[in-house]
N, C-alpha and C positions, 0 to 999 in steps of 0.2 A: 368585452370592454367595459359594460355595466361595472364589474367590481373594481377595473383599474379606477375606473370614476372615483365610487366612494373611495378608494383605499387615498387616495389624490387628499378628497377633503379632509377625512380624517386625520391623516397626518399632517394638513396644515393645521385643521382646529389642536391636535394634540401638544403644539407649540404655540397657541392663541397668537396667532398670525390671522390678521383678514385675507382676504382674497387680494384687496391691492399691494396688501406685504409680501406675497408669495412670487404675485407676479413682479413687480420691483425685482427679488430677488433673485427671480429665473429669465429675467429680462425676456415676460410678452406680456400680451396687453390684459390688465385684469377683464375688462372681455373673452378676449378668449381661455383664458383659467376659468371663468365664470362657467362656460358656454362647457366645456371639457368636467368641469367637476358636474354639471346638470347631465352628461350624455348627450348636449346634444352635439356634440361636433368630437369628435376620434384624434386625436393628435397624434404627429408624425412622431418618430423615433427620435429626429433631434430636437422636439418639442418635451419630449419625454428625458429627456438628456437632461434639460437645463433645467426639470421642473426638480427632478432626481436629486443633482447638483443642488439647485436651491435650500431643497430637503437634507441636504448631504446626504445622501441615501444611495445604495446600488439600485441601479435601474432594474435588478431584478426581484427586490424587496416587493415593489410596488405589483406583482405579479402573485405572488405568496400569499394563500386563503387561508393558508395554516395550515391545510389539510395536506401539503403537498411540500411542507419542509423538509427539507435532506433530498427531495429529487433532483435529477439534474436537469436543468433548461435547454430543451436542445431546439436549434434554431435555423431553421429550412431557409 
């Protein structure tokens, strides 16, 4: 969950968005964006939805080290 973290922040700083512009725009509380980009609190899948959304991003972008593009995401 560590890398969804950074991968979270860095694509907001990559659009020089604060933290309370992100959360605005994925509608939760910069709190909890705050809490989620630090590790310490794991966010649910529809929390991961609306951050995604926010981001305009595929929720599976935010999963992808690099190392592992062109695999498929397969989901138990």
């Amino acid at each position: 969950m560590e890398q969804v973290c950074k991968k979270i922040r860095q694509l907001r700083e990559d659009k020089g968005w604060s933290v309370r512009g992100l959360a605005a725009r994925a509608e939760i509380s910069p709190s909890a964006l705050s809490q989620i980009e630090a590790g310490q609190n794991s966010p649910s899948i529809a929390t991961l939805e609306k951050i995604c959304g926010a981001l305009q991003i595929p929720i599976v972008a935010i999963f992808d080290d690099g190392e592992t593009a062109g695999l498929p995401l397969i989901m138990r």
